[in-house]
N, C-alpha and C positions, 0 to 999 in steps of 0.2 A: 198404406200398408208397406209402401216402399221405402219410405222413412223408418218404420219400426223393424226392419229388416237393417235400416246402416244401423240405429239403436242399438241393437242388438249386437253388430259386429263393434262396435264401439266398447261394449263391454256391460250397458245399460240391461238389469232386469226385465227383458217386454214379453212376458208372458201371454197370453190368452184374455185374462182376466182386467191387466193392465190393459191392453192393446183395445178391449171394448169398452175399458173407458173411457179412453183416448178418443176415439170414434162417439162417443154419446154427448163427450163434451167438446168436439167442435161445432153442433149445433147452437152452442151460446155464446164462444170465442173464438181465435183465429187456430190457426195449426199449430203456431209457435207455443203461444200460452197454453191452449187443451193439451198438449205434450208436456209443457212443461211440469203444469200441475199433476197431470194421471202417468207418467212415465218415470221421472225422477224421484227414487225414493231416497237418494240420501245426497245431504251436499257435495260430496265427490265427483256425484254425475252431471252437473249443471254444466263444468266446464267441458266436458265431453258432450253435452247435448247440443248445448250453442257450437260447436264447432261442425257439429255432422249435421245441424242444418243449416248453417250456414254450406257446407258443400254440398248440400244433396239440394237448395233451395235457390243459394246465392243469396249474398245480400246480407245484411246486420240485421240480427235479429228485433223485430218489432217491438216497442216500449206499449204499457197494458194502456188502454184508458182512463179507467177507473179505479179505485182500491176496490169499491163497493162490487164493479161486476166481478172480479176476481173471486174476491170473498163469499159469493155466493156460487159460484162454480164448484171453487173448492166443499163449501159447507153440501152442496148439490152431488158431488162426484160421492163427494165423503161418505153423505147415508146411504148409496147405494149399493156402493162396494166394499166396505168394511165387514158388513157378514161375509161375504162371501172368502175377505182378505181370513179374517180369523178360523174359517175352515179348508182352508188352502194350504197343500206339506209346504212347512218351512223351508224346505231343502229348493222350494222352485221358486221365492222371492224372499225380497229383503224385510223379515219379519219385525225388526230391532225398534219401529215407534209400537206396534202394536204392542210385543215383550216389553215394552216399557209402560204401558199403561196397567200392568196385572197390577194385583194388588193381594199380595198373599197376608193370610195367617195362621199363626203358629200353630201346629198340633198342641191340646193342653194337658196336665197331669195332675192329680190330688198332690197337693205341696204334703210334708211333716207337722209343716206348723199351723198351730193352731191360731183362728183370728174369729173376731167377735163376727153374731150371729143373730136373726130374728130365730131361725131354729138350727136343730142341730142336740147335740148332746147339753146338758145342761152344765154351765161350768158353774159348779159350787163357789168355789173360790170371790167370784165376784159377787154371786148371790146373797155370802155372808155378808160383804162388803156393803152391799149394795142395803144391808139389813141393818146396817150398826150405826150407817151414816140417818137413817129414820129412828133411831130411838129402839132398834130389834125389834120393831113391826114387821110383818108380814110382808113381802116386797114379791112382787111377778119375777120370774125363775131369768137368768140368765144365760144367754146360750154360747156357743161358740163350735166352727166347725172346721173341718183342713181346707186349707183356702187352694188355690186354680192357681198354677205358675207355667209357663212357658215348658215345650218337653224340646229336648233337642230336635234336630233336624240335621243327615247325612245327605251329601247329593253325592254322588259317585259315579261322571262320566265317565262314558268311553271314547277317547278322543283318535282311536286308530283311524287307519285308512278307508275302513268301511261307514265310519261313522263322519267322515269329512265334510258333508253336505251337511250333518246337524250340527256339528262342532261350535259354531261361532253363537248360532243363538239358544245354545243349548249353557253357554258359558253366560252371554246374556240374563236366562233366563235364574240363573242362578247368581248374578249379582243385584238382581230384583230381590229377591230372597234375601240374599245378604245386608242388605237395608231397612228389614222388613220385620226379621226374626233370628234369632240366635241360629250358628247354621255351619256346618264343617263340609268343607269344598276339597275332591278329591278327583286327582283326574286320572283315567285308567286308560294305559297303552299296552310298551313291554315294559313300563312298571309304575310305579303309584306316585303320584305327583299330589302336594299339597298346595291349592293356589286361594286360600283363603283370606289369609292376610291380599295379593294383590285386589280381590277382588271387592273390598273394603273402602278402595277408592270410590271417592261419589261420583267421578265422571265415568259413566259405562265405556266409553273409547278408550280412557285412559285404562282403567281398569281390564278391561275385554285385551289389551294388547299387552300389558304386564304379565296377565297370565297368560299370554300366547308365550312369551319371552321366557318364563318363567318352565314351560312343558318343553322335556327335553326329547320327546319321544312321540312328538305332534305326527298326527297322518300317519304313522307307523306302522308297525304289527300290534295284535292282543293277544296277551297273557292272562286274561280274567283269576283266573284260577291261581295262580305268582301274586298279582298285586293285589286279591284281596286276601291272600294267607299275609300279607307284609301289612294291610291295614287291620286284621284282626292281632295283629303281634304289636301295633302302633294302638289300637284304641281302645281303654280304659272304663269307657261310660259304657252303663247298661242302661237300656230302657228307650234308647233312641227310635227317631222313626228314620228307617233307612231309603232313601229313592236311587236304583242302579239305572241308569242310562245307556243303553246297550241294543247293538242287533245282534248279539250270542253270537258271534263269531268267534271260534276259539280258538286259537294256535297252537294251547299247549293243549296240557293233561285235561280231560274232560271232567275225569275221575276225583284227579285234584280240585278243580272247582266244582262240584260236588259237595267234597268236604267243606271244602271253607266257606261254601254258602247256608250248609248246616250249623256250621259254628256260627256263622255270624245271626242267623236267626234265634241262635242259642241265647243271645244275649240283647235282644233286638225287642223294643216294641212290637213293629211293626217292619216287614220289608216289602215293599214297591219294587217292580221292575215297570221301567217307562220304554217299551220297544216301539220305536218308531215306524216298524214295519207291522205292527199288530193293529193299526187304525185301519191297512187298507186291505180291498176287497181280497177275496182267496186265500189270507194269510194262512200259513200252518204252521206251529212252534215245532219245526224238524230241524235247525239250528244242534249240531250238537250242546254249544250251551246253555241253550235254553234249555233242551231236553234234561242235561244235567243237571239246573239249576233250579226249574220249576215246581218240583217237591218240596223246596223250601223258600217259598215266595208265597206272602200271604195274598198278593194278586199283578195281575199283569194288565198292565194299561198301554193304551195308545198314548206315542208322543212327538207326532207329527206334524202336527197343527199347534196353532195360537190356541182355539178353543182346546184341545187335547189337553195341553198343558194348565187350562181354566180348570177342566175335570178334573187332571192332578191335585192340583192345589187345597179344591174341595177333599179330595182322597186323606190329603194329608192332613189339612184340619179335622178330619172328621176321626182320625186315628185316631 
């Protein structure tokens, strides 16, 4: 316990959850490797863990035995505490391999065009056809129906200073997406940021820090109500399914956002609010922005957790 306290001052994630994994699986391995495996969630940390126990222990750290006992630690550690990782707030560990295993699909929509069919409306057209190539015999009717295309998809963070502990796997979770299915990425501070293009990138690092580079208004204040009058004056498409990312904290006009979350449903499939404070116990939507905004939001979901965000996902296919 005394090593997961330098852990911790080092910089390393050691939560609660971590810290009893840590402990379940030194009954299989030494201190160094059970740490190594249940403690370090991203290669960042390795060099920082080897250093703090080498101080806190003395000594170079121990080479594994085997591959094979490792591998079963790991695959050991793994089915125990991954439920518990996916229903754990984001905000308190390093979420980014879970956020990388989703696996989203697109909301769908009745296309225009029409495409062939067992049923459906009867297309004459081919029927004749289908009659003249037999000699003008009798022929079984042919069908045809509007076929299933992809419907858009908005994500619309809020990357202020209230929302800083979701920020990074909230960007994450939206270059999943961006991989996934057609998808317009917009970040909201004191004003509207487009980081779609960066997040296009197949490396999530690279990507995730383009569009850190890229938001000029990171951790900041929120204008809710400013930058989305600036993305209903920017966005063209109707019929989209909209997801806002926000704890309604509002700085500006409350009123103001009001309106433009009316407009934007005006034009809107569907509008999502993902409040990361709405998955946990007590919550009340007393937020002025919420309050202003929740008359035109067709639901409000939790978006705190890895599973939260699984729930989303279904939300938004099911749109």
């Amino acid at each position: 316990m005394g090593f997961t306290r330098v852990l911790r001052g080092a910089g390393l994630q050691c939560g609660p959850d971590r810290v009893q994994a840590y402990l379940r699986a030194t009954a299989h391995v030494d201190l160094y490797w059970a740490g190594r495996l249940t403690l370090c969630a991203d290669p960042d940390d390795l060099p920082r863990y080897d250093a703090a126990y080498r101080a806190y222990f003395g000594g170079a750290p121990p080479r594994p035995r085997t591959a094979v006992e490792l591998n079963s630690v790991t695959v050991g550690v793994a089915a125990s505490d991954v439920e518990v990782l996916r229903h754990k707030d984001i905000s308190e560990f390093t979420a980014a391999p879970l956020i990388a295993r989703l696996k989203p699909l697109p909301p769908r929509r009745r296309s225009r065009r029409l495409k062939k069919a067992r049923r459906g409306r009867v297309d004459l057209a081919r029927t004749v056809r289908a009659m003249i190539e037999i000699g003008g015999e009798i022929a079984l009717p042919r069908h045809r129906r509007r076929g299933v295309k992809a419907r858009r998809l908005v994500l619309l963070i809020d990357v202020s200073g209230s929302m800083a502990a979701y920020s990074d796997a909230l960007l994450r979770f939206a270059h999943v997406v961006a991989h996934a299915m057609p998808v317009e990425v917009r970040t909201i501070g004191t004003r509207l940021t487009r980081v779609t293009r960066q997040l296009k990138e197949r490396d999530p690092e690279r990507a995730v820090k383009a569009a850190g580079r890229a938001i000029p208004d990171y951790e900041g204040g929120t204008r809710l109500g400013e930058a989305l009058r600036r993305f209903n004056q920017q966005w063209r498409q109707r019929g989209a399914v909209v997801v806002l990312f926000s704890d309604g904290w509002e700085r500006g006009d409350p009123a103001l956002l009001a309106t433009e979350m009316a407009r934007l449903r005006r034009v809107s499939h569907k509008v999502i609010w993902a409040n990361p404070h709405a998955g946990k116990p007590g919550y009340r939507p007393v937020q002025s922005g919420v309050v202003a905004a929740l008359p035109h939001v067709d639901r409000m979901v939790a978006g705190h957790s890895v599973h939260a965000l699984e729930e989303l996902l279904e939300e938004v296919r099911n749109a």
